[in-house]
C-alpha positions in Angstrom: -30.1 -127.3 44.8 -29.2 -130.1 42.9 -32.2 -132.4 45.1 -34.9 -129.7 44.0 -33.6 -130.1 40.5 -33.9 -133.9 40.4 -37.3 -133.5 42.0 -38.6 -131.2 39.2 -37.2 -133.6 37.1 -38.9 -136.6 38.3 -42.3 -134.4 38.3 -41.8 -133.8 34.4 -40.7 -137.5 34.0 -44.4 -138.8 35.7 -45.9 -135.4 33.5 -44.4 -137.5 30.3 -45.7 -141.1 31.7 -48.5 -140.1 33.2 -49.9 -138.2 29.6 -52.8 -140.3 27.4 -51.0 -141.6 24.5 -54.6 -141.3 22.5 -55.4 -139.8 19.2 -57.3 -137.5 20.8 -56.5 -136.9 24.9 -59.2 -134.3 25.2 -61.8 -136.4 24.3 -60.3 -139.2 26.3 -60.1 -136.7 29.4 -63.5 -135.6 28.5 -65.4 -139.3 28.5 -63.1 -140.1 31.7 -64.9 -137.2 33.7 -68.3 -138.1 32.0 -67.7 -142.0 33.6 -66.7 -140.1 36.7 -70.2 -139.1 37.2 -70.5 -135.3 35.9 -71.2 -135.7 32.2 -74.3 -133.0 32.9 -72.0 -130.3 34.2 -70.3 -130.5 30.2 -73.8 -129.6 28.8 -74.7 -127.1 31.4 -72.2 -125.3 31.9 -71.8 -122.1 29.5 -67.9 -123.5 29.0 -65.1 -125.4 30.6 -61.1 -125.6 30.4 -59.8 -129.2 30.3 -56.3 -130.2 31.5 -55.5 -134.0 30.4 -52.5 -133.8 32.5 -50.9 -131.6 35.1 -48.0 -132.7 36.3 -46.8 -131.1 39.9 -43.4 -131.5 41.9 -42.2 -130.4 44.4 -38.8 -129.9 47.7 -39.4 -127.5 49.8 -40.0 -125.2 46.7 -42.6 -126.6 44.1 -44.7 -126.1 40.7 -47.0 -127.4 38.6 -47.4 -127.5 34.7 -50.4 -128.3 32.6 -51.7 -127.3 28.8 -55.4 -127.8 28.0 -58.1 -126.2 26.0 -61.2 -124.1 26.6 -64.2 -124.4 25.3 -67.8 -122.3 25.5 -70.8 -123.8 24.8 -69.3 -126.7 23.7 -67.0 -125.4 21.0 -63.1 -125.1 21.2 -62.0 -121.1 21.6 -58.2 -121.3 22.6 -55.6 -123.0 24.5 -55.1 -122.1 27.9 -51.7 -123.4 30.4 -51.5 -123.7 33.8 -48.8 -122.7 36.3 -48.5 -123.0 39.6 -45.3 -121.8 41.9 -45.7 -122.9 45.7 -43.4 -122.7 48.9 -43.7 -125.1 52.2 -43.2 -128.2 53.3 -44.0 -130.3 50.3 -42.0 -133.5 48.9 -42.8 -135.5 45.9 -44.5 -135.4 42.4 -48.1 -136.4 40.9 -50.1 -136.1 38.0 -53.5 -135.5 37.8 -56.1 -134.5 34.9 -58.6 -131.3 35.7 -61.6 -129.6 34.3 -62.8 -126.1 35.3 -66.4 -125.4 34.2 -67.8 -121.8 34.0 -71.4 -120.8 35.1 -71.6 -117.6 33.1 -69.8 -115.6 30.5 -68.5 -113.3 33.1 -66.7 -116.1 34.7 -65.1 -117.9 31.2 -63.8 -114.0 30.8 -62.3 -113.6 33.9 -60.5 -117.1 33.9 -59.6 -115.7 30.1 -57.8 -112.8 31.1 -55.2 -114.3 32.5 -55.5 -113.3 36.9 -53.6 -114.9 39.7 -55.4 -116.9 42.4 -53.7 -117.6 45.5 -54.3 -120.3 47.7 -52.8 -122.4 50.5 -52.8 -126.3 50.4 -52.7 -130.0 52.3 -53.0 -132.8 50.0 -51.7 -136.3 50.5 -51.6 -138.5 47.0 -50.5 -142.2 46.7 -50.8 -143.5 44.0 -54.2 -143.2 42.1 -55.8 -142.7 45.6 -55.6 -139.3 47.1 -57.0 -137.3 49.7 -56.3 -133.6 50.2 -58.2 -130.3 51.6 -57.8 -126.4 50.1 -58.8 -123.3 50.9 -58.3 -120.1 48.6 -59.7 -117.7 46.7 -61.4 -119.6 44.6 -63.1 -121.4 47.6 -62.4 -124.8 50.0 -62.5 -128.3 48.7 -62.0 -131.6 49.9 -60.7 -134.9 47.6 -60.6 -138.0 47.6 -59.8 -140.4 44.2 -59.5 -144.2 44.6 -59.1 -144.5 40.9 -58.7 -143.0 37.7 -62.8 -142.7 37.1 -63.3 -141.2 40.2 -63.4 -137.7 40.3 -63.1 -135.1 43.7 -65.2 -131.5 43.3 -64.8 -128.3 45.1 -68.7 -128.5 46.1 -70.3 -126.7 43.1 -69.7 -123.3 41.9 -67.7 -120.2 44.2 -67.6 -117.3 42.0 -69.2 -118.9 38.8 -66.5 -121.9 39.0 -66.1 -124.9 39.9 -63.4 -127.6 39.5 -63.0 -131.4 39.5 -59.7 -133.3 39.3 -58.7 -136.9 38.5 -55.5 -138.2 40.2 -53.5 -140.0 37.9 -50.7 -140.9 39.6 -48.0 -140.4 41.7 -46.8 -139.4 45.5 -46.7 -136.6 47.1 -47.3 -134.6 50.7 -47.5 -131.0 50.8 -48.4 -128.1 53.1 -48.0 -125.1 50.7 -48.8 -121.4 49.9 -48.8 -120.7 46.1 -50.2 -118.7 43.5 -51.5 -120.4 39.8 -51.7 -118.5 36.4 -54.0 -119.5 33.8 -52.6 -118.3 30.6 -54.9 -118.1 27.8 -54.6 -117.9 23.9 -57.3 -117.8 21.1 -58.0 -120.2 18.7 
């Protein structure tokens, strides 16, 4: 017990040293994604939820943490936090920053209201470089990040989302079923 405890701690610890010490981090995040290559999925999208940092630990038992906002068509509508609880073989902790656009209304209202999605994971992350494969409800992906201006994608929308992360740091090797909840709270 006391070895998952120190792991959770170390996860919040690279959570704290891993978060942009900027005036403004959403911004920051936002630009970083933009010089990542997808700057056009901000204007076309009808809104987006952007996580500057989620930090993610995990022995044996795991979770990950992250606040961000949400935003439709371009202007801010609430806060929104991420949690994620996850069981497997998994051993280490990382940061990463994310953004979820939204094709439609109907899918900004579902991640709004606050479901469960369940998925099962293997990632490998070292560093700023990371490579990794999903599959769950909300669809399969594959990453890869060799930096902090490269971003990995999911492969366009499944169900009117689609998401792109940023590794920021860290190590960590997992094989993992879990379930996230997106809370969400109006501005």
């Amino acid at each position: 017990m006391k070895l998952i405890l120190k792991t959770l701690i170390i996860g919040l610890l690279v959570t704290l040293f891993c978060s942009s010490a900027y005036a403004d981090k959403y911004e920051d995040t936002k630009k970083m994604f933009e010089d990542a290559g997808i700057g056009d999925m901000f204007s076309s999208a009808y809104g987006y939820a952007l996580f500057p940092t989620i930090g993610k630990a995990g022995f044996i038992v795991g979770g990950a943490y992250g606040e961000g906002r949400v935003y439709e068509q371009g202007e801010y509508i609430g806060d929104t936090k991420m949690m994620q609880a996850t069981a497997g073989f998994q051993l280490g902790a990382t940061g990463f920053s994310q953004v979820v656009f939204f094709k439609d209304n109907r899918a900004l209202a579902e991640f709004t209201s606050g479901n469960f999605e369940f998925g099962a994971e293997a990632q490998v992350t070292a560093i700023t470089a990371a490579a990794g494969a999903s599959a769950n409800t909300a669809g399969s992906s594959a990453t890869a990040s060799g930096g902090k201006n490269n971003a990995s994608t999911t492969g366009g929308y499944h169900k009117g989302m689609a998401t792109y992360t940023i590794t920021k740091g860290g190590l960590m090797y997992e094989v993992s079923i879990g379930g996230q909840k997106f809370s969400f709270t109006k501005h």
